[in-house]
DRENDO-1510 file (C-alpha; in Angstrom, 1 decimal, always signed):
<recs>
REC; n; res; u; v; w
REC; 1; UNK; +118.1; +118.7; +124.3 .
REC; 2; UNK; +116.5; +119.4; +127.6 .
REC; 3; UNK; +114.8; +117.5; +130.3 .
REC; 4; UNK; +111.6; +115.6; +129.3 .
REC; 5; UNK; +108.8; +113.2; +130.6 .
REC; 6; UNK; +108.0; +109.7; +129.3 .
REC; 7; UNK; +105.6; +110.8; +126.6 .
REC; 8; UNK; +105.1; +110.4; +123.3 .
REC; 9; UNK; +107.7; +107.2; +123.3 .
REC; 10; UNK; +108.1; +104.7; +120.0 .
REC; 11; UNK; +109.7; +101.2; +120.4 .
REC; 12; UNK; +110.3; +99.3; +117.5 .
REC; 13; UNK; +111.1; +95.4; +117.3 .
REC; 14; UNK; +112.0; +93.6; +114.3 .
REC; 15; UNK; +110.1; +95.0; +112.0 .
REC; 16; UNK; +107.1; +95.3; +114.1 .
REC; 17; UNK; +106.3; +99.0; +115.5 .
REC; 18; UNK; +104.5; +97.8; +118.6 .
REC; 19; UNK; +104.7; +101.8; +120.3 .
REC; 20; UNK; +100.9; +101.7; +120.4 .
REC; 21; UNK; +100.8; +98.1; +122.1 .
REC; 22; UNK; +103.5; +98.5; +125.3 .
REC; 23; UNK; +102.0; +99.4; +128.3 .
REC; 24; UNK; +105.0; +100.4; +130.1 .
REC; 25; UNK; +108.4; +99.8; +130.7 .
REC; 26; UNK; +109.9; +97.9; +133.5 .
REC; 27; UNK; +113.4; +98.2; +133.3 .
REC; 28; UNK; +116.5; +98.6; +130.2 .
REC; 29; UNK; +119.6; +98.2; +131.8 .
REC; 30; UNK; +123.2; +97.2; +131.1 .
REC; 31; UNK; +124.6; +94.7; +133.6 .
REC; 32; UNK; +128.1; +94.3; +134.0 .
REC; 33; UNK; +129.9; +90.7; +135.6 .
REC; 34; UNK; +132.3; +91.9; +138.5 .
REC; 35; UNK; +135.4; +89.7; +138.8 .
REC; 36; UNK; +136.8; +89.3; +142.3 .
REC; 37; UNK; +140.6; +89.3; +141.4 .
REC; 38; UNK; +141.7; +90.0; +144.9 .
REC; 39; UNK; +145.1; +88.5; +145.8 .
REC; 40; UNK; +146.3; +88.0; +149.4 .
REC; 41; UNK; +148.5; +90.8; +149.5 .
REC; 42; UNK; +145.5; +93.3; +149.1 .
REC; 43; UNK; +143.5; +94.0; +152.5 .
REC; 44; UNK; +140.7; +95.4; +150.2 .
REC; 45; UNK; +138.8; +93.7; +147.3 .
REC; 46; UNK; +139.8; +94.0; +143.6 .
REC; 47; UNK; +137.3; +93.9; +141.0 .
REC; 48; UNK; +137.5; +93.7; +137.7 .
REC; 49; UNK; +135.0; +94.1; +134.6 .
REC; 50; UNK; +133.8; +91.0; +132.9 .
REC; 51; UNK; +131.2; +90.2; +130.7 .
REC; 52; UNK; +128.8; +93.1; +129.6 .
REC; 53; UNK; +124.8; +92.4; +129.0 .
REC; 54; UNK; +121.5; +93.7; +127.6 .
REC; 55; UNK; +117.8; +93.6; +128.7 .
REC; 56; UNK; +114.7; +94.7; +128.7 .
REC; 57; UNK; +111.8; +93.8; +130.1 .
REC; 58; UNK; +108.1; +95.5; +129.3 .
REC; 59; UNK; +104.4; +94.7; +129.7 .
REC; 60; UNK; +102.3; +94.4; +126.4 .
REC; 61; UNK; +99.1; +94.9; +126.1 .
REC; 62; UNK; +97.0; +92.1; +123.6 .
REC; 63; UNK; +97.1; +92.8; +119.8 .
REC; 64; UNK; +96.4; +90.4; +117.0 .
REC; 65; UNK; +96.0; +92.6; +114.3 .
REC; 66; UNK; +98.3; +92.9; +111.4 .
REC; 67; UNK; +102.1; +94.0; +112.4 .
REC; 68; UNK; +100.6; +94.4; +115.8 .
REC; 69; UNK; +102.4; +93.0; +119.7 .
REC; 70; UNK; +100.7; +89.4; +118.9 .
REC; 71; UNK; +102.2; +89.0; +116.1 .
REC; 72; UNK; +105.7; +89.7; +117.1 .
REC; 73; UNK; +105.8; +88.5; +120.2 .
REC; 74; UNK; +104.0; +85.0; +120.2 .
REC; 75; UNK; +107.3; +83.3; +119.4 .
REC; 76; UNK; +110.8; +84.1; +121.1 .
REC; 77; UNK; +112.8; +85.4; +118.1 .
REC; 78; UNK; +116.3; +84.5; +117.7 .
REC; 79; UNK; +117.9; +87.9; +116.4 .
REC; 80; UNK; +115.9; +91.2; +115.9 .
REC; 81; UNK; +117.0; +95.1; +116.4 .
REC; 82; UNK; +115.7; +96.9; +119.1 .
REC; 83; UNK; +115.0; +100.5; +119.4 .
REC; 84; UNK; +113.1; +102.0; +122.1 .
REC; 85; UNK; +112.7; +105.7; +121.3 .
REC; 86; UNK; +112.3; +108.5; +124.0 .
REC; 87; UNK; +110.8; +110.7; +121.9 .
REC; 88; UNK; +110.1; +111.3; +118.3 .
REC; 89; UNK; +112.4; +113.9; +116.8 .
REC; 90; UNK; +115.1; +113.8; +115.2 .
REC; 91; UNK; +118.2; +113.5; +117.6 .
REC; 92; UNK; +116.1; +112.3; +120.5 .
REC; 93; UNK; +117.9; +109.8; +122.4 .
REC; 94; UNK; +117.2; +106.0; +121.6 .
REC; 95; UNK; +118.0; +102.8; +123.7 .
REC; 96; UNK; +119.5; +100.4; +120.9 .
REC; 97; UNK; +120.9; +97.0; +120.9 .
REC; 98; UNK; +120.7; +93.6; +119.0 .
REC; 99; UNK; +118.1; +91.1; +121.1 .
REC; 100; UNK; +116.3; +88.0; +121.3 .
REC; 101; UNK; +112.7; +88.1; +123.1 .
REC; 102; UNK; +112.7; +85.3; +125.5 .
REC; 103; UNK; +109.0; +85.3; +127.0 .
REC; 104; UNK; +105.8; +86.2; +126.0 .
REC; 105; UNK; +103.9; +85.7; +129.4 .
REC; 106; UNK; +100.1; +86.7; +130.0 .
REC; 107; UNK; +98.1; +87.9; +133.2 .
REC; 108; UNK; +94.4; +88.4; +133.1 .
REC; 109; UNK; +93.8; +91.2; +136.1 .
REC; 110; UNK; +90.3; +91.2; +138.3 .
REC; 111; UNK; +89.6; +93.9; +136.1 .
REC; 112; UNK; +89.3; +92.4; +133.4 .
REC; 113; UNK; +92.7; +93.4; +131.8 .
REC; 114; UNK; +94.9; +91.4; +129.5 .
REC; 115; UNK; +98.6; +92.2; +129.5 .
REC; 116; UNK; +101.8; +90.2; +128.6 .
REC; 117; UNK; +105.5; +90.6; +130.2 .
REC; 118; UNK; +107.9; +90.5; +126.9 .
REC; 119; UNK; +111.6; +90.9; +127.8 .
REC; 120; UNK; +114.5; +90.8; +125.6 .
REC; 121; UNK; +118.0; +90.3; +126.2 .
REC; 122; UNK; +121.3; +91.0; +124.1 .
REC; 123; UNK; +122.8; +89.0; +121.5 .
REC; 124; UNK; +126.7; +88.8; +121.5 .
REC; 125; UNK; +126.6; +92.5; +121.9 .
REC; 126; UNK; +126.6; +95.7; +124.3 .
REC; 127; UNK; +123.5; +97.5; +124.3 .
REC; 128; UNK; +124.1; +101.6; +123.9 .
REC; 129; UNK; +122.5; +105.1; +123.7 .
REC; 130; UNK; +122.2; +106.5; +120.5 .
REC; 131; UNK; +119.9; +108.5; +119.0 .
REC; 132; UNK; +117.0; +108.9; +116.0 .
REC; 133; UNK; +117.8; +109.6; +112.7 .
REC; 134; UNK; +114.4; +109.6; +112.0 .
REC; 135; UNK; +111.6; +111.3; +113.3 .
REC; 136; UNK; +109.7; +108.0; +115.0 .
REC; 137; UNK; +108.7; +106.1; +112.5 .
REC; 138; UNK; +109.0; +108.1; +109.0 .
REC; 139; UNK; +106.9; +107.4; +105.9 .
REC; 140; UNK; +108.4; +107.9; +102.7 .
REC; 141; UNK; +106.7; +107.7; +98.9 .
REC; 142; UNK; +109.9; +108.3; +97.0 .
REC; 143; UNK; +113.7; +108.7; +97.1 .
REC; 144; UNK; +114.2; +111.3; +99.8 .
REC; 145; UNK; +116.9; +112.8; +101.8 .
REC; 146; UNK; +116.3; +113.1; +105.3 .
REC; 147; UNK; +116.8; +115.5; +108.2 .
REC; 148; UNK; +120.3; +116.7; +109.0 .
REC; 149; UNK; +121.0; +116.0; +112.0 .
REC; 150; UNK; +124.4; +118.0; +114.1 .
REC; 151; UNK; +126.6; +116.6; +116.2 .
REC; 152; UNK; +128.6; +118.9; +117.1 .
REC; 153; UNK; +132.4; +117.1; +115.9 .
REC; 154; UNK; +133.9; +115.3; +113.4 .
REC; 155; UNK; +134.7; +111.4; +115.3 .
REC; 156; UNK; +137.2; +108.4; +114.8 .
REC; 157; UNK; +135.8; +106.1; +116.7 .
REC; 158; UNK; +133.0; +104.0; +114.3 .
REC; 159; UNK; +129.1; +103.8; +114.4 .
REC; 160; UNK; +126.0; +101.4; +114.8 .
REC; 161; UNK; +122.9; +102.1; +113.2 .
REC; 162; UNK; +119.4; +100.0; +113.3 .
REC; 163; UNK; +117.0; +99.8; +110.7 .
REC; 164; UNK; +113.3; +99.2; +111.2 .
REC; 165; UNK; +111.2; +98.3; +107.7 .
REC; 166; UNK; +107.6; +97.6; +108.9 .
REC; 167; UNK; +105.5; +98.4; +106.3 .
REC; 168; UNK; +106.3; +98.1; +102.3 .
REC; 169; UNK; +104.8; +98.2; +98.8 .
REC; 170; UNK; +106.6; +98.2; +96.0 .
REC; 171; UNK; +109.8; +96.7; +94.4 .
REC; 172; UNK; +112.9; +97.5; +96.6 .
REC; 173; UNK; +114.1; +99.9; +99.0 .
REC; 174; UNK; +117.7; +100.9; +100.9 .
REC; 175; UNK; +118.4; +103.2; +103.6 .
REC; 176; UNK; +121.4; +104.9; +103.2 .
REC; 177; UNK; +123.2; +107.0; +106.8 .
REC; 178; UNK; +125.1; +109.7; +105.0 .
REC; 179; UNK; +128.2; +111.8; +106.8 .
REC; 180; UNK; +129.6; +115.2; +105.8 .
REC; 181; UNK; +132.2; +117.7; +107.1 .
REC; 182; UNK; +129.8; +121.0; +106.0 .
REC; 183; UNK; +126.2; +119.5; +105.8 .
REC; 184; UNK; +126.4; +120.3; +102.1 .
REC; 185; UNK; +128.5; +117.4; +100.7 .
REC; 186; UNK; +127.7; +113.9; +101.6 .
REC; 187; UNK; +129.0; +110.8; +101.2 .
REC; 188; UNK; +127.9; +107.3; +102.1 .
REC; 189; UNK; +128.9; +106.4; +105.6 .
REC; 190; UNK; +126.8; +103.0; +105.4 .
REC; 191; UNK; +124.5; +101.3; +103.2 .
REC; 192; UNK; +121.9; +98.8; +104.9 .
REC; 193; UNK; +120.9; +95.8; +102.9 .
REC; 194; UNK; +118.4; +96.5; +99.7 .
REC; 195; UNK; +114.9; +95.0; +101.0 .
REC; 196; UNK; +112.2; +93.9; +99.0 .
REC; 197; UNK; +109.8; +93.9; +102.1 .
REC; 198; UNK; +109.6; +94.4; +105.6 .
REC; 199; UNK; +112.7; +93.4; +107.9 .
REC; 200; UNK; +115.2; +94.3; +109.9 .
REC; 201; UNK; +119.3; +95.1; +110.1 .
REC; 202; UNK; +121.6; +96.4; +112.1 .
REC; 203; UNK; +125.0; +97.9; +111.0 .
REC; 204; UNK; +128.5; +99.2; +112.1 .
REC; 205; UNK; +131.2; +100.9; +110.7 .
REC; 206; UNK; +135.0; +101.7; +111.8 .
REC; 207; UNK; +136.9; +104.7; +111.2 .
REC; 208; UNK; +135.8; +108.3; +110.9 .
REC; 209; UNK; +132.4; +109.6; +111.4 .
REC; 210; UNK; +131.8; +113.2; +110.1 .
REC; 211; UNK; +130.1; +115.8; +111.9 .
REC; 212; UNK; +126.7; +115.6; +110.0 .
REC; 213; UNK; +124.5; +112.8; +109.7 .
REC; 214; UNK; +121.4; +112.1; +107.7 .
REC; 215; UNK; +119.3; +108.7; +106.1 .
REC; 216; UNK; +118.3; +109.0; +102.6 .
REC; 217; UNK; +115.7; +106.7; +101.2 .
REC; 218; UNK; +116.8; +105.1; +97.0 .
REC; 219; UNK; +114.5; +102.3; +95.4 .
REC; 220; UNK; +111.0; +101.6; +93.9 .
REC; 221; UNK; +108.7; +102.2; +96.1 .
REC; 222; UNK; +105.3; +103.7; +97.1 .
REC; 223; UNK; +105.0; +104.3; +100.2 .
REC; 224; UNK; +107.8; +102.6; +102.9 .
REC; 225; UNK; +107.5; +103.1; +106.7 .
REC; 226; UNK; +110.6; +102.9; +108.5 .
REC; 227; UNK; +113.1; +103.9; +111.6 .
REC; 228; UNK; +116.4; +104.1; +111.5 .
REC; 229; UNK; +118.4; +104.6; +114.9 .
REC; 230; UNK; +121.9; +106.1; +115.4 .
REC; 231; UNK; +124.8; +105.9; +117.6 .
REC; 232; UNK; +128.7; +107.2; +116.7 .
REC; 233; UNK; +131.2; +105.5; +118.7 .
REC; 234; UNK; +134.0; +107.1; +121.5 .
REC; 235; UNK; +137.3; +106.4; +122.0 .
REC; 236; UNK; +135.8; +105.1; +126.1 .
REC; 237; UNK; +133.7; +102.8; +124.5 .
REC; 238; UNK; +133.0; +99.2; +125.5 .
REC; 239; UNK; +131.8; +98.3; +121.9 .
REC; 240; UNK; +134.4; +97.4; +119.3 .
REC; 241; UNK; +132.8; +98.2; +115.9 .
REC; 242; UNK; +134.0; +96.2; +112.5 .
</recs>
């Protein structure tokens, strides 16, 4: 990886890919609660960590089309995956986290302009930095294995992944993140739920994560459009995985 501007960004909610609708992005961050915990023997503070949060906070423009901003937006949701890609290649980084979009609130400029302020916080868990395990959103017509991608080091400490269904036809359809020691022999590290149409899951998993990573595509199907975001745990992490 090497530095990079702002462009060429997806951001995927739900199952809605609303890349082509955001107008920019205010702020993702990850506030921590500081907890005084100074006793009077100390003649400078103590501080503790205390509880860790999520948000982020956007402008939209307008869509009502199908699968568009309107659509998935107009109502605050009450638990959707977030994935807000900086880039579109495989192993790109990718702001993840579980979310709820609280507002959905317009301004009509001088100009004529129509834009909406959309932020979402956490749900009942830390938002990280992972990255894509597939290239943006991906469009697959049958069972396919997907791109390796290196990480450089077998791991101990778990994984998260986020899947992002938002367009379907067919019967059923799983994505599968695969793990292997040599990039030849893989095994299942985590299977998301079988879907019969558009949605939305996010997954973890304890324990071992091998060096290589991939998402294969199994099912009926013709053609599914999906994302699938990644992130392996560290032994420093503030996430407990199960």
């Amino acid at each position: 990886m090497a530095k990079k501007a702002g462009l060429a960004q997806k951001m995927f909610v739900g199952n809605f890919d609303v890349s082509a609708d955001i107008a920019s992005v205010e702020t993702c961050s990850t506030p921590v609660a500081v907890l005084d915990v100074t006793a009077i023997d100390k003649s400078a503070t103590e501080r503790l960590q205390g509880l860790v949060s999520g948000t982020c906070q956007f402008t939209s423009y307008f869509n009502d089309a199908a699968a568009a901003a309107h659509l998935g937006f107009r109502a605050p949701s009450t638990d959707v995956g977030f994935s807000w890609f900086i880039g579109q290649t495989v192993g790109d980084a990718v702001f993840m986290m579980d979310a709820q979009t609280v507002n959905y609130d317009p301004t009509r400029g001088a100009d004529g302009a129509l834009t909406f302020a959309v932020e979402a916080n956490t749900k009942n868990n830390v938002p990280v930095w992972g990255v894509a395990l597939t290239a943006g959103a991906i469009t697959h017509t049958s069972a396919t294995n997907g791109t390796t991608l290196d990480q450089g080091a077998q791991t101990s400490a778990g994984a998260e992944a986020i899947l992002h269904v938002t367009s379907f036809t067919g019967s059923n359809f799983t994505a599968t993140v695969q793990d292997s020691a040599n990039g030849s022999d893989w095994g299942t590290l985590k299977a998301f739920t079988q879907v019969t149409g558009v949605g939305n899951e996010r997954v973890t998993v304890s324990g071992t994560v091998e060096r290589y990573v991939r998402v294969i595509s199994t099912g009926t199907f013709n053609p599914v459009t999906f994302a699938v975001s990644f992130r392996r745990g560290a032994a420093t992490d503030r996430v407990t995985y199960s």
